[in-house]
C-alpha positions in Angstrom: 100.8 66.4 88.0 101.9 70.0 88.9 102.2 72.4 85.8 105.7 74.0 86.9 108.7 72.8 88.1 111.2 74.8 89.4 114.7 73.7 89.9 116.3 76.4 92.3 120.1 76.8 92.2 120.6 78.5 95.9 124.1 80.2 96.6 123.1 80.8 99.8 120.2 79.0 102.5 117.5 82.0 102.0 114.5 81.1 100.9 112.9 81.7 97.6 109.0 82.7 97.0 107.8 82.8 93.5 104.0 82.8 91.9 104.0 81.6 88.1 100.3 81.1 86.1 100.5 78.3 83.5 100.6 78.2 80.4 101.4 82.2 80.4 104.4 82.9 82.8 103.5 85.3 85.1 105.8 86.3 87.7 104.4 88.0 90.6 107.0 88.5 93.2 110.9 89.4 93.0 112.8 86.5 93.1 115.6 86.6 95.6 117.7 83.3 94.7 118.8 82.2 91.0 116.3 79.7 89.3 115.6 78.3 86.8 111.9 77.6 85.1 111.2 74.3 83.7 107.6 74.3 82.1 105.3 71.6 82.0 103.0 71.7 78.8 99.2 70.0 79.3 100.6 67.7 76.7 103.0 66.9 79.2 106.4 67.7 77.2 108.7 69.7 78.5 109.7 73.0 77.1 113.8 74.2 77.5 114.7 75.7 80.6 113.8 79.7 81.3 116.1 81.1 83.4 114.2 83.9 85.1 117.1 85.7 87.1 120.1 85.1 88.9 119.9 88.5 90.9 117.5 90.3 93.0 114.7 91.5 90.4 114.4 94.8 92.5 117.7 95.9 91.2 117.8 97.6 88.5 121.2 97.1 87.0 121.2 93.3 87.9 117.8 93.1 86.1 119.2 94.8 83.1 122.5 92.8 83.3 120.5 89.4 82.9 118.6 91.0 80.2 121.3 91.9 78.2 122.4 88.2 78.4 119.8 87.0 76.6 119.6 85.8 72.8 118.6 88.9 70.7 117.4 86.9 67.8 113.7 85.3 68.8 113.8 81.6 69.3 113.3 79.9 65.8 111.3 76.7 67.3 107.9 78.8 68.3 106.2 81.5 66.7 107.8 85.2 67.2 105.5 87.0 69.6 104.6 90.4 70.4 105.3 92.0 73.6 102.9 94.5 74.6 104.3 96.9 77.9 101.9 99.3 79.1 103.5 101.7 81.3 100.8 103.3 84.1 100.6 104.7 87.2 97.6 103.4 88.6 95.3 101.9 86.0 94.1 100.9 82.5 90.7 102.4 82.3 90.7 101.3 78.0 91.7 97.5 79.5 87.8 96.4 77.9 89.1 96.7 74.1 92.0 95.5 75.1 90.3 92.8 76.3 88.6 92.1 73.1 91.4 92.7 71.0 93.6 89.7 73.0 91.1 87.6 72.5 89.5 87.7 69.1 90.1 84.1 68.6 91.9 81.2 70.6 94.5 80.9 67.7 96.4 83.9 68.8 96.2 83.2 72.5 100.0 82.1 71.8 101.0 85.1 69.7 101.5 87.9 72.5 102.4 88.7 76.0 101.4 91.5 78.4 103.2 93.7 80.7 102.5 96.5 83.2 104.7 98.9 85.0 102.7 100.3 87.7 103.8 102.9 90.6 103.8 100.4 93.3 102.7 103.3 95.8 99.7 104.5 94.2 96.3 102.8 94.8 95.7 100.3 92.0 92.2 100.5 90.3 90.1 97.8 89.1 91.4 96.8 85.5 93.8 94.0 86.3 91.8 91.3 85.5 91.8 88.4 81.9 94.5 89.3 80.1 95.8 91.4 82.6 95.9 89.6 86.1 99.6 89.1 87.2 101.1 90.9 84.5 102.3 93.4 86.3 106.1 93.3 86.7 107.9 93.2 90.2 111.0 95.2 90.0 107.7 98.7 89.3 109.1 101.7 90.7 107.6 105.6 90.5 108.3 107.3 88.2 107.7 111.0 87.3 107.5 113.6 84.1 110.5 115.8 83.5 113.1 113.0 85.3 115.0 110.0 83.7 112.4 107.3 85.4 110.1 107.2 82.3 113.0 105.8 80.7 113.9 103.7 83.8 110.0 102.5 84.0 110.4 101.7 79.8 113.9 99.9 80.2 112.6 97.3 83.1 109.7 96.4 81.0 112.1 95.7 78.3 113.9 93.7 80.0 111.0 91.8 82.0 109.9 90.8 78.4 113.1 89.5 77.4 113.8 87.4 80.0 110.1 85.9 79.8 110.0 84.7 76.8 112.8 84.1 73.9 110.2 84.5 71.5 109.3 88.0 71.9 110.0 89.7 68.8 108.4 93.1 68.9 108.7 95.0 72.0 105.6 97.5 71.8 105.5 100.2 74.6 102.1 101.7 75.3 100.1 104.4 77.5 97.2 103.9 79.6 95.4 106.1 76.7 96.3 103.8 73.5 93.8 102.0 71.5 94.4 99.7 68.6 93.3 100.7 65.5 92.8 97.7 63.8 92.4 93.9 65.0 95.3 91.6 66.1 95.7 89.5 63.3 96.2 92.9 61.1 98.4 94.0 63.9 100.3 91.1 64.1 101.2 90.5 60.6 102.9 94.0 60.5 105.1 94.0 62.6 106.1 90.3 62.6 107.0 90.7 59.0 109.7 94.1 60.0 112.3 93.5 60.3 113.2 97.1 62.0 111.9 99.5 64.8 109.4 101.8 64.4 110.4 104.9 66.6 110.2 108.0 65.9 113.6 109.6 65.1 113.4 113.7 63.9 116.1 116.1 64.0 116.8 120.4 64.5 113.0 120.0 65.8 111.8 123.5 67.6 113.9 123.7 70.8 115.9 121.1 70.5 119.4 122.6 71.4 117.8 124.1 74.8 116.6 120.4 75.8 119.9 118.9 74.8 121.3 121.6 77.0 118.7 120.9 80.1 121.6 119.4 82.1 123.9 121.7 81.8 125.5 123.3 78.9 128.2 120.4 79.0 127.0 117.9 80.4 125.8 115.7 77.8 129.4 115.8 76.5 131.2 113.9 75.3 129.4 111.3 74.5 126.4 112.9 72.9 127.2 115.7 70.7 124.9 118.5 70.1 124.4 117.2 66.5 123.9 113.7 67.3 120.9 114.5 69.6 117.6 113.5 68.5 114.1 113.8 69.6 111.0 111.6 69.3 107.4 110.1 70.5 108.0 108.4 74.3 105.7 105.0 72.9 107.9 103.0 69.6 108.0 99.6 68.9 111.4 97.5 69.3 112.9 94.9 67.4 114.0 91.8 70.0 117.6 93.0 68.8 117.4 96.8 69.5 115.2 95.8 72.6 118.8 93.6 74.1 120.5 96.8 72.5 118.4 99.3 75.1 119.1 97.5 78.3 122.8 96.7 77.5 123.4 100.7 77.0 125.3 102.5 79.8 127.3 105.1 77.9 124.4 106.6 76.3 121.9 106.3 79.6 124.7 108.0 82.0 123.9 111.2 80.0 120.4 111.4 80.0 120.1 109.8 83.6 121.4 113.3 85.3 119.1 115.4 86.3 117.4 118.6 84.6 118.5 122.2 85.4 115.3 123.3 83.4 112.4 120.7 84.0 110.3 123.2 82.1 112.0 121.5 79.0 113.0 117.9 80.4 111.4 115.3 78.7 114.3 112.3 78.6 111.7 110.0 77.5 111.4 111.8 74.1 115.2 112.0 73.7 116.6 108.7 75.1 115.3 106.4 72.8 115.6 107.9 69.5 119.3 109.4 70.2 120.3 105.7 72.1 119.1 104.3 68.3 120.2 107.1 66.0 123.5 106.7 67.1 123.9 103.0 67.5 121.6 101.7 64.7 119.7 104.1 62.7 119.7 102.1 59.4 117.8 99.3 61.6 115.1 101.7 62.1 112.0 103.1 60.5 112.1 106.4 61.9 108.5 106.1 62.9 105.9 105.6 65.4 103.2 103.6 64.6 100.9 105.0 67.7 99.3 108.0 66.6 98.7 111.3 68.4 97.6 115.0 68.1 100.2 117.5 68.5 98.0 120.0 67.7 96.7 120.8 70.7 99.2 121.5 73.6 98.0 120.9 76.9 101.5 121.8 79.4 103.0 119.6 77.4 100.3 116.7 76.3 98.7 116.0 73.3 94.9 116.1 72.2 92.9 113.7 74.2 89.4 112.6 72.1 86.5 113.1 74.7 83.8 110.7 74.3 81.7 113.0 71.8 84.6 112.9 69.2 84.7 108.7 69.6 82.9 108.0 66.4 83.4 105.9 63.5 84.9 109.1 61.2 87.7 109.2 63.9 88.5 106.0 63.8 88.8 106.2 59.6 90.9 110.0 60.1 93.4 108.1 62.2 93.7 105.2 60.3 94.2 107.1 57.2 96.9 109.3 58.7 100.5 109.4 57.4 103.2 108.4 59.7 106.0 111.1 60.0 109.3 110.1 59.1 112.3 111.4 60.4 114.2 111.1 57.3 111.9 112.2 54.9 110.9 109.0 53.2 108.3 109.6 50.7 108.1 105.8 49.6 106.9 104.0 52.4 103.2 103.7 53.5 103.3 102.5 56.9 100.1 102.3 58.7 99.2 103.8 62.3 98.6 100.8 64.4 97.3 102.5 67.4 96.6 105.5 68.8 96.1 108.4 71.8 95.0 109.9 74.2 91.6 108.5 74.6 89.2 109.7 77.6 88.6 106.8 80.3 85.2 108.6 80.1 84.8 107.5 76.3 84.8 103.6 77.0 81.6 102.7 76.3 81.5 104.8 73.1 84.6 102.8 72.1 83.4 99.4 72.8 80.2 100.5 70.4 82.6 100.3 67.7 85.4 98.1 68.3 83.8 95.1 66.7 82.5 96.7 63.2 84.5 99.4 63.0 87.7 99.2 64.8 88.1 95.2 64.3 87.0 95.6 61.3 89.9 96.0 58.5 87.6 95.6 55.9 84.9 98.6 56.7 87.2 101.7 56.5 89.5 101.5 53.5 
């Protein structure tokens, strides 16, 4: 008995290709035709109909059209999931503790997905294998510092993982230089139990008026204010609702889609996000990020990265310990990092020396 059906709904006689993996969807090509994804379980029930697309999957606003479509509440019948996106341009030299921290036990095999967004010109390195063979989305594209295609690479991602799978409840967006901080089952239960965003949100930081005014000293107008312009980390985690909320904006992305007259100060990526959400729903937010990183060393314009000397088991407990910075001052809530950046490719194997008793472990560094 085959493991998928497919019941293809063809406007026109062109011909449809399409690569799933079972039980994880995994969608490997763009599909051309509408269809529709009727899965087969081993128990041999059927699961409700996924429609994957009714448009072309390389276009961008068709892609984001269907997402927008979809249910933002998660589906009440499964358990909510978490959707981790890494965004790359050519590898994930960390995917080892990844690796492990997927697959701590077989109960949570059913608790997460995995995207990548990959520049589809660039060589890919080895990395793309377990958890991470044919997650790579189809509709990848370049994309480049100091232009709108971060956000571009961010918002396809976004809506890759809603259309995959209505019980996707936290969107997490992550760098080829993350690292969890503590296992899955720790990271799980906090953030399945929000019930709002962490992304960073911070106002009248240094320099903010000249990157609002990078465009063009009018062009953000009218629809994004001086005032209402905010600034924040590039990697947040979305609610499934504020996730449908990103790739159903167009008034707010027109703006911030023009290009820079100053790339020396053009980071979209850092303004998009927490001025799309400030402005639409900023009481549905904590105005956080729960991926930490060291600002205090600037590197044209990156953070600290940890070479593989620094990778020890004090790190890990400094990180962990850290307090979140919120952008509206709250002094009550105690929010823990969940992962962090930039780590050195070079310091795997000092990582995976202490990601089962140390990093894994919840227990060993309070």
């Amino acid at each position: 008995m085959l493991a998928l059906y497919f019941i293809l709904l063809v406007c026109v006689p062109l011909g449809v290709i399409m690569t799933f993996t079972s039980p994880r969807l995994a969608i490997t090509v763009a599909v051309t035709q509408p269809a529709v994804l009727v899965i087969q379980n081993s128990n041999n029930t059927l699961t409700s109909p996924r429609v994957i697309t009714s448009q072309p999957l390389d276009h961008d606003e068709l892609l984001l059209r269907q997402a927008s479509n979809m249910d933002p509440n998660p589906s009440p019948k499964f358990p909510k999931k978490l959707a981790f996106m890494f965004l790359t341009m050519n590898s994930l030299p960390l995917a080892p503790i990844w690796e492990l921290f997927f697959n701590q036990s077989s109960d949570q095999k059913s608790l997460y997905n995995v995207y990548v967004h990959i520049d589809p010109t660039q060589k890919h390195e080895p990395g793309f294998f377990g958890t991470f063979h044919n997650r790579i989305i189809p509709s990848s594209k370049p994309a480049y510092r100091h232009t709108a295609t971060l956000i571009s690479a961010a918002r396809r991602l976004l809506a890759h993982a809603l259309l995959d799978d209505p019980s996707n409840y936290m969107f997490i967006l992550l760098s080829p230089s993350c690292i969890p901080l503590h296992s899955f089952n720790f990271t799980y239960k906090t953030l399945v139990s929000s019930t709002k965003s962490f992304i960073e949100i911070l106002k009248d930081e240094p320099g903010w008026y000249e990157r609002w005014a990078a465009r063009g000293p009018y062009a953000m107008f009218p629809e994004v204010p001086p005032e209402e312009f905010r600034i924040g980390s590039q990697f947040w985690t979305l609610t499934r609702a504020h996730a449908q909320l990103v790739v159903s904006d167009v008034e707010i992305w027109s703006k911030f889609n023009k290009s820079c007259v100053r790339k020396d100060i053009c980071y979209p990526e850092e303004h998009y996000f927490p001025t799309l959400l400030h402005m639409r729903d900023q009481q549905g937010c904590v105005s956080a990020t729960v991926a930490h990183v060291d600002w205090s060393v600037n590197e044209h314009g990156h953070p600290r990265t940890y070479k593989p000397s620094e990778v020890r088991a004090e790190l890990i407990q400094k990180l962990r310990s850290a307090r979140l910075r919120y952008g509206d001052g709250n002094r009550t809530r105690k929010d823990p990092f969940l992962f962090a950046r930039k780590f050195s490719p070079a310091g795997i194997s000092q990582l995976m020396n202490i990601t089962l008793n140390v990093i894994f472990n919840d227990l060993a560094l309070v």
